[in-house]
Structures are given as structure tokens and as C-alpha cells.
C-alpha positions in Angstrom: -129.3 -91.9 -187.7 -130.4 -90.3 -190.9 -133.6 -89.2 -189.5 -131.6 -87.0 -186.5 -130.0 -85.0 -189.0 -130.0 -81.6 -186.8 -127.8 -78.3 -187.2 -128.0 -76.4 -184.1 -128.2 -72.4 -184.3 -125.4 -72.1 -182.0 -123.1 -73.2 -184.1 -124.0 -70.7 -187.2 -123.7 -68.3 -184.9 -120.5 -68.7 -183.8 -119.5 -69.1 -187.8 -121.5 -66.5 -188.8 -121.8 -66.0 -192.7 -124.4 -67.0 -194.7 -124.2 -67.2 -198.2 -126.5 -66.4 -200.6 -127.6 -69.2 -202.7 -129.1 -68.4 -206.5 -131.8 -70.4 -207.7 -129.5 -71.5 -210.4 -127.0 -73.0 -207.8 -129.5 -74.5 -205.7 -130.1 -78.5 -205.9 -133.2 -79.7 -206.5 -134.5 -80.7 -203.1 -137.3 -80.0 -200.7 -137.9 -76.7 -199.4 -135.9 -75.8 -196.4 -137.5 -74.1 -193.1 -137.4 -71.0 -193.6 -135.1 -70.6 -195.6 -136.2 -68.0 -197.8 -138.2 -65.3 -195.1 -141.1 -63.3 -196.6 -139.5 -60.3 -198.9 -142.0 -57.8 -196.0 -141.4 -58.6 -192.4 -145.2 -56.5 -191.6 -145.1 -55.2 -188.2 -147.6 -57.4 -186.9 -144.9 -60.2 -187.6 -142.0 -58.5 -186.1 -144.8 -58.0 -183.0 -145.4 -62.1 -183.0 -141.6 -62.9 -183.7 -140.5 -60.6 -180.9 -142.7 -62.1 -178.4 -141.7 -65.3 -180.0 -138.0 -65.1 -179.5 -138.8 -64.2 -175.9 -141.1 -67.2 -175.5 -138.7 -70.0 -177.2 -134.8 -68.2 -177.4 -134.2 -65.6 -174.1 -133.5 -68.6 -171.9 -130.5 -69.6 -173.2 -129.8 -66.4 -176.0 -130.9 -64.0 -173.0 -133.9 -61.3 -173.5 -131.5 -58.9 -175.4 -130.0 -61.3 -177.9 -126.7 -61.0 -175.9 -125.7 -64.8 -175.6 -124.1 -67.1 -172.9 -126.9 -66.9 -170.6 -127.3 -70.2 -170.5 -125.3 -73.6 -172.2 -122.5 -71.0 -173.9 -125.6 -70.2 -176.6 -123.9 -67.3 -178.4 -125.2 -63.9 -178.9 -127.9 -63.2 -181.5 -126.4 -59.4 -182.2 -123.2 -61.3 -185.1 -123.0 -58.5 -187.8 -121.3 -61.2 -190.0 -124.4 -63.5 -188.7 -127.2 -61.3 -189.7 -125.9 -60.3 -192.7 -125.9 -63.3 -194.3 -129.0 -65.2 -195.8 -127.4 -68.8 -196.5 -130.6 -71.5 -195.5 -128.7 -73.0 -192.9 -129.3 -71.2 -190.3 -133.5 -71.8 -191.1 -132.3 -75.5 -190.9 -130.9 -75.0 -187.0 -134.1 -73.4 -185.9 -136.4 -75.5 -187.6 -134.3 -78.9 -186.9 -132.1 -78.1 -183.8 -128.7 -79.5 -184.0 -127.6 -83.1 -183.0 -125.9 -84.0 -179.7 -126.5 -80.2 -178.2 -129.5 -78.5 -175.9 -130.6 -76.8 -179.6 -133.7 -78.6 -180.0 -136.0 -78.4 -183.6 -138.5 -75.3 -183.5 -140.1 -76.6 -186.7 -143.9 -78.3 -185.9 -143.2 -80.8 -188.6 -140.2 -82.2 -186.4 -142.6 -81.6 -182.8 -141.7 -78.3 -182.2 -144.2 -75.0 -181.4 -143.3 -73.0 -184.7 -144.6 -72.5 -188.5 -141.7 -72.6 -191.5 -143.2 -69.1 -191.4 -142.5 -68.1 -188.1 -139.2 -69.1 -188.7 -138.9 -66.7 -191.3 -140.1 -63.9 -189.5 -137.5 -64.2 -186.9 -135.1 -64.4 -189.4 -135.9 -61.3 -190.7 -137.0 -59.8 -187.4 -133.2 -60.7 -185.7 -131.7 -59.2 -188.9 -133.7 -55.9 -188.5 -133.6 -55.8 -184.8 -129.7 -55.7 -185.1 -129.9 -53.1 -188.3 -128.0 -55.5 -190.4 -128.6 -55.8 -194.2 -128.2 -59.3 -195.8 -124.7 -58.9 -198.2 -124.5 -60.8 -201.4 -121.4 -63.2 -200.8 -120.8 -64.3 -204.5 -122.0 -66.9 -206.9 -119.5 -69.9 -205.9 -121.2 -70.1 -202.4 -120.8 -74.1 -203.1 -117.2 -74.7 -204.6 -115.1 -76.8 -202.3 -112.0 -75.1 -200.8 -108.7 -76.8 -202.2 -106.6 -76.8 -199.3 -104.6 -79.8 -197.2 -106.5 -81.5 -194.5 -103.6 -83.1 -192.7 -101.8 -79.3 -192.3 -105.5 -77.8 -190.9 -105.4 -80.7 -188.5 -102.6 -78.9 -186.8 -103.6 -75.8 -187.4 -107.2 -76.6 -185.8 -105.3 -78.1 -183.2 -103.1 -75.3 -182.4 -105.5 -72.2 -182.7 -108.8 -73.8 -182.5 -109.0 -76.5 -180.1 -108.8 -74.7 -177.0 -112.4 -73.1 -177.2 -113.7 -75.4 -179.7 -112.0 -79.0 -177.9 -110.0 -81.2 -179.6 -112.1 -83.5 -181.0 -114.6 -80.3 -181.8 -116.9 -81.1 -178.9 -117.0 -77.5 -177.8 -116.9 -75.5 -174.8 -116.4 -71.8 -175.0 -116.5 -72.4 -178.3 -119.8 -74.1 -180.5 -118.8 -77.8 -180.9 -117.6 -77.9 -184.5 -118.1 -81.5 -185.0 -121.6 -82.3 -186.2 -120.5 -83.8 -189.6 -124.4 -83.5 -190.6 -123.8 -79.9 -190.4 -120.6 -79.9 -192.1 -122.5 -81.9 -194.9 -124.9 -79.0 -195.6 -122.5 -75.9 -194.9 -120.8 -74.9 -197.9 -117.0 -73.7 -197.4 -117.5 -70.2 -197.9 -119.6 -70.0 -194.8 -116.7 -71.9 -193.0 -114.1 -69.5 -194.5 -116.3 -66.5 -193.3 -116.1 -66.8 -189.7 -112.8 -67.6 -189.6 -111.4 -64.5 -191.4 -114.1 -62.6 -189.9 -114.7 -64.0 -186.6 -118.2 -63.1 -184.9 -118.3 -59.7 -183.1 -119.1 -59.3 -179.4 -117.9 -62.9 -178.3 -114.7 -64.4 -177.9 -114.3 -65.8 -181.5 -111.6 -63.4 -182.8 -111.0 -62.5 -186.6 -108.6 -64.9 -187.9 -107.8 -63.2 -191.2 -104.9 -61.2 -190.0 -103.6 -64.2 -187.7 -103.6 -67.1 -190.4 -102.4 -67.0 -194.1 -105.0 -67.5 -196.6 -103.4 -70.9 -197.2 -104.0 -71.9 -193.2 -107.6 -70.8 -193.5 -108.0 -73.0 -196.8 -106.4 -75.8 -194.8 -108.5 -75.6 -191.9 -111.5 -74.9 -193.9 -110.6 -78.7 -195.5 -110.1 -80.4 -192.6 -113.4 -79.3 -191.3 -115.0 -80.4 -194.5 -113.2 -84.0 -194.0 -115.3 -84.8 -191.4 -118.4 -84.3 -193.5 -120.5 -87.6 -194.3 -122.7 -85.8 -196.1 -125.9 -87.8 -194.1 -129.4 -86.5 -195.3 -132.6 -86.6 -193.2 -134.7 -88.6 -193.4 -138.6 -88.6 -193.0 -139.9 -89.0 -189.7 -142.3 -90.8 -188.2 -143.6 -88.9 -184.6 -145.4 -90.5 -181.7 -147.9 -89.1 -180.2 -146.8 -88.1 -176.6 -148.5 -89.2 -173.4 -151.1 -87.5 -172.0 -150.8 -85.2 -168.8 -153.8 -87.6 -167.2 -151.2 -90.8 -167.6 -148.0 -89.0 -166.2 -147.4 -90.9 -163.2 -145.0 -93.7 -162.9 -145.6 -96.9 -161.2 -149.2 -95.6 -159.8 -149.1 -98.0 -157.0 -145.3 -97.9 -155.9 -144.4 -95.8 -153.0 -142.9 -92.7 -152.5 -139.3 -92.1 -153.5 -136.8 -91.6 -150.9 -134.7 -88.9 -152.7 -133.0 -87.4 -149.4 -131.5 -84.0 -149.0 -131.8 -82.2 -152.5 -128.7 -80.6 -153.5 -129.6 -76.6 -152.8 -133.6 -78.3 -152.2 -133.7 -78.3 -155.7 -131.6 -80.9 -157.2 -131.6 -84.8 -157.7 -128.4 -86.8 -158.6 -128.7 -88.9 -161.8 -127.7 -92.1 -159.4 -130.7 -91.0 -156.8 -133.2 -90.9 -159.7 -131.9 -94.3 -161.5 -132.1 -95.9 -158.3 -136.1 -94.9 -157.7 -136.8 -95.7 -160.8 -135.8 -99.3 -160.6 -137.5 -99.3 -157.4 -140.4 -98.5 -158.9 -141.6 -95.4 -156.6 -144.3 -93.4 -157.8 -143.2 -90.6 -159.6 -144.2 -87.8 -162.3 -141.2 -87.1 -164.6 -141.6 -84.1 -167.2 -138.7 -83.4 -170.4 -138.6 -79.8 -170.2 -137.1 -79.2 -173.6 -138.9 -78.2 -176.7 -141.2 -82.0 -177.8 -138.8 -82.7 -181.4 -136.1 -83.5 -178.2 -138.3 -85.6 -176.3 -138.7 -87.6 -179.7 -135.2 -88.6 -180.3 -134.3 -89.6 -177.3 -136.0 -89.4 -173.4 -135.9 -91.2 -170.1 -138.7 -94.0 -170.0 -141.8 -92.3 -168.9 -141.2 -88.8 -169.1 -144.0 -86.5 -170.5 -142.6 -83.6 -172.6 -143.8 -80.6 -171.0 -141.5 -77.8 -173.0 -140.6 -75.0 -170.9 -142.5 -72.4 -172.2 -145.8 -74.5 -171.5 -148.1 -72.4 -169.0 -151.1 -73.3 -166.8 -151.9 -76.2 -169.4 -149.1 -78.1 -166.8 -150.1 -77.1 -163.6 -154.0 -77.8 -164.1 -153.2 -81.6 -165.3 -150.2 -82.4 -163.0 -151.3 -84.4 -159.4 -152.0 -82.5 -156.6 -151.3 -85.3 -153.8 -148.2 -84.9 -152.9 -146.9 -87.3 -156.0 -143.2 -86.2 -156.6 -142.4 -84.2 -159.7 -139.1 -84.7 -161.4 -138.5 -82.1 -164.0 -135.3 -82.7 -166.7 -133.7 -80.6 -169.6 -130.3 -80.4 -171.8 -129.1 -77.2 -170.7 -128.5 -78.8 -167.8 -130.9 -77.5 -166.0 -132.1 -73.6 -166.6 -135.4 -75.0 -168.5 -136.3 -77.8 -166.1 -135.4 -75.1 -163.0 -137.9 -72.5 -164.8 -140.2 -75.2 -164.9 -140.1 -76.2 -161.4 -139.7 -72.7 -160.2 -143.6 -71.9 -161.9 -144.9 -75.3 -160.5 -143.9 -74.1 -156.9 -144.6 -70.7 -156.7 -147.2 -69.9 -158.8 -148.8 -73.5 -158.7 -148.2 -74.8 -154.8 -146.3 -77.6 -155.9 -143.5 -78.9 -152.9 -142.2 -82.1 -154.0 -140.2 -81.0 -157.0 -137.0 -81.5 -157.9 -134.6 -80.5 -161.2 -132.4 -83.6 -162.6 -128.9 -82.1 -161.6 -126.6 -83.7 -164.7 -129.9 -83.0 -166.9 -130.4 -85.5 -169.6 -126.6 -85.4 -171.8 -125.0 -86.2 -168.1 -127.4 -89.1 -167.6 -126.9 -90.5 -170.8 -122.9 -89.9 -170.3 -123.4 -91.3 -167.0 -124.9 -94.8 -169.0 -128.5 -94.3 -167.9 -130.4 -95.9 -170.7 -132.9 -93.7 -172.5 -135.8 -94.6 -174.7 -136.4 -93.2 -178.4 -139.8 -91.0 -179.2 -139.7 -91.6 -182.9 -142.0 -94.2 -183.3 -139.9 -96.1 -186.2 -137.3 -97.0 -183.9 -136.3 -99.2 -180.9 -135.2 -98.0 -177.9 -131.7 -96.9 -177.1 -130.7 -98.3 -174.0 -126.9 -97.1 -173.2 -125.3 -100.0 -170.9 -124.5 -98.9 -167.3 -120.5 -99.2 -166.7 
């Protein structure tokens, strides 16, 4: 869907190297998120985009920038990253990045930040790491003339294992999200391969292939580019705390033993559901997730949320199912504030989170209020 288009950080990390893009080059389109930050990063907005990296990006990035804490998001320290200032990696903040736990920061899409905040941590990541933004050339946008069906093999034999064979990912970023492909131009691609990205496990291809197998890889990447655009959106307005319980008069769910006290199966949570038990179900991922795609009756309630969701959430006894993407570090944060810090003892963290449940064929219902609902069939 056009309107989903989404490039998650995670990947740009992994291929770090932005290029810059002259206004000459540029198309003519609509402004990017952030992708120009302000030419002074004052210290009162390093101050706010410190606290907000913390706040939005340490769960999964970790406190220090170091990566892998959670979901295999990769460290935020990439020299060949930071020093590069192509708008694409504005886009992944601001719009998250399809089919991965990298939701859309931007408030336009539902999520918490400003294009300008966006900037600022730009800027503020770049000078936190004391890396200065390099000037890449002035054909950041020709196309790579290389042989797809050769990178096929090539991507096959030194890519796949990290990145999967179908570029779903795993130690690697998932590589293939042709909506990213369609707005990453080739020198970006050919960047990270020759360079690799410091401090993680991608290694510097450039003494490992031939400039003619990075051209071919680089092509084969770029085949699997549809070039999709985004589309405008149309947001609904999420439920309100006061109308967050399920089936109001159904009983109480009989979850049994929680795995660790803590976690609920995918089947166990279906199967309540359909009985309809009274229940309280939050979507603990940043709100521009909740409006693509959620489980039916689920109240976004993003992690970094504070006593807004205890004062508003039932206090008799109701059960409280919390959910995220990672699978589960922002729904077990969630639930670990509601318990200690709130009283709250019938809790429990979605075990698959919400990619297992839809893999699982648990339907799902869509936020954006211009769609139906997706309902994947149960095998």
C-alpha cells in the first residue's frame, strides 16, 4: 500500500552512507522529515534531542548508541553513518520502515516528534559521535550499470547469510523493502558495501569483492525497487483510555500459567478473545504503528507514555494485555511500570508480539481510517 511507504532507520544504519544531494539534483517534491537539520544544533537542542533519543531510541539502540539491545537495531556510533547527510535516513525516523519494529517518529504520520526534532537528533547523533558530514559527489543519483542476475549470486553467496535469502534479515537489516530501495540512490548502496559499518558485524567488502561484483550486487538490489510513493494519509483518532476494555460484561479470561508470570501465547489470547472475556489490551509501540495495522481493540499506549496510563487504566482487577513488535522489550517495559510502580497484578506481555501473531494468521485490523480491515485467514 502506497500510503505504508516506510524506510526503517535500521536499515541505513547498517548501509551507512548518505549522500549529499544539491539542490540542483533534487526532484521537485515535498519536503522530507528532516531532511535538511538546522545549519546550528544550539545547545538547548542537543539538551532536548539527548533526552529525546533516550525517551524514543535506547530501548532497542541502547542508552549509549551501541545497538543490538533489542530486535538486532544496529548501533548509532557508524562513522560511514554519521558522516553522511543523504535525506533518507530523516525519512526512517520520521516514517519508520515497513514490515520491521521501526515505527514513524514524525507527528504527521502519529508519532511524538516535530520534522524539527528530527533534525536535531540528526545533528546531535552526528556530533555526539564527532563525525563531520563528507561531501560524496555530485552523481549521488546515477544508476549503477552492473548485471543483476551475477549480484543474485553474489548476494546469495556473501550476503545472504546475515541478511537471509530473500533479504528478510536477521543479523543483518532486512534488505528487502523495495519502498526503500525506490528512494536510496546507488551510491548509498555502494557505500556500505565497500565500506561496511564500523563496530558491528558488517565487514568492509571493498577488498573482498571486485568493483565489478559490487556494481552487480548493487543492481540486483536496485531490481527489486518498484519505486512506490507515499501516499497521503488519513489518521483515526485512537480510542480513549476511558473505552479500553473489551467485552465490558464478559468474564474473566482464563489465561493459565504465564510463561515466566509474564507471558501469554498468541493461541491463549486468540482464544479469549473469541470468548469474549473482559480484557484491556494496549499496542505498546510508537501510535503511526498502531495505525497501520493492530489487534481489534487495542489502545496505543506507546512505551514511553508515563502516569497518563496508569491513572486511566481499571483498577478492578480487569486483565491487562500489553503487545509490541520487538517482540516484547516495549510491551515488558510497559507492563513492568504498570506493576511496580502502578500496583497492577493481572498483566501480561503477548509472547510472539504482534509480527508473530500476524505470522501465526491472527487477523489484525487497520488504524488508517481510509482503509478496511486486514484480516489474515487462520491456517
Amino acid at each position: 500500500m502506497t500510503h505504508r511507504l516506510v524506510v526503517r532507520t535500521a536499515l541505513l544504519l547498517l548501509i551507512g552512507g548518505l549522500t549529499r544531494v544539491t539542490a540542483a539534483q533534487a526532484p521537485p517534491a515535498a519536503p522530507s522529515p528532516a531532511s535538511r537539520p538546522p545549519a546550528v544544533l544550539t545547545d538547548e537542542a542537543a539538551r532536548r534531542a539527548g533526552d529525546n533519543y533516550q525517551r524514543y531510541c535506547a530501548l532497542c539502540h541502547g542508552r549509549d548508541r551501541e545497538g543490538h539491545v533489542n530486535d538486532h537495531a544496529p548501533s548509532l556510533r557508524s562513522k560511514s553513518l554519521l558522516e553522511s547527510e543523504f535525506p533518507v535516513l530523516g525519512e526512517a525516523i520520521g516514517y519508520g520502515r515497513q514490515g520491521t519494529p521501526m515505527g514513524g517518529y514524525l507527528d504527521e504520520v502519529g508519532g511524538p516528534m516535530t520534522r524539527q526534532e528530527i533534525g536535531d537528533m540528526l545533528r546531535w547523533l552526528r556530533k555526539t559521535a564527532a563525525v563531520e558530514a563528507i561531501d560524496m559527489g555530485n552523481h549521488s543519483l546515477d544508476r549503477t550499470i552492473g548485471d543483476a542476475t551475477r549480484g543474485a549470486a553474489v548476494y546469495a553467496q556473501q550476503c545472504a547469510t546475515c541478511h537471509g535469502t530473500k533479504g528478510e534479515g536477521g543479523t543483518g537489516t532486512a534488505l528487502g523493502n523495495a519502498a526503500m530501495l525506490a528512494l536510496t540512490p546507488d551510491r548509498f548502496l555502494r557505500h556500505a558495501i565497500v565500506n561496511g559499518r564500523q563496530g558491528t558485524p558488517m565487514p568492509a567488502f571493498g577488498g573482498v569483492l571486485s568493483k565489478t561484483q559490487i556494481d552487480d550486487v548493487t543492481a540486483f538490489l536496485r531490481s527489486r525497487s518498484t519505486g512506490s510513493a507515499a501516499g497521503k494519509r488519513t489518521l483515526r483518532t485512537p480510542p480513549a483510555l476511558a473505552d479500553a476494555v473489551i467485552n465490558a460484561t464478559g468474564r474473566a479470561p482464563e489465561f493459565g500459567e504465564l510463561k515466566e508470570g509474564r507471558y501469554l501465547s498468541a493461541a491463549a489470547l486468540d482464544r479469549e478473545l473469541k470468548a469474549k472475556r473482559r480484557m484491556v489490551l494496549l499496542d505498546t509501540r510508537v501510535t503511526s504503528m498502531w495505525q497501520m495495522a493492530h489487534i481489534e481493540g487495542a489502545v496505543p499506549i506507546p512505551y514511553y507514555s508515563r502516569d497518563v496510563t496508569l491513572a486511566a487504566l481499571p483498577r478492578d482487577g480487569t486483565w491487562i494485555v500489553a503487545y509490541c513488535e520487538c517482540p516484547r522489550a516495549a510491551a515488558d517495559s510497559v507492563v513492568k511500570r504498570l506493576r511496580e510502580d502502578g500496583g497492577f497484578k493481572n498483566t501480561a506481555v503477548l509472547y510472539e508480539g504482534i509480527q508473530g501473531w500476524v505470522s501465526l494468521g491472527y487477523p489484525v485490523v487497520a488504524g488508517d481510517a481510509t482503509k478496511p480491515a486486514a484480516t489474515p485467514a487462520k491456517p
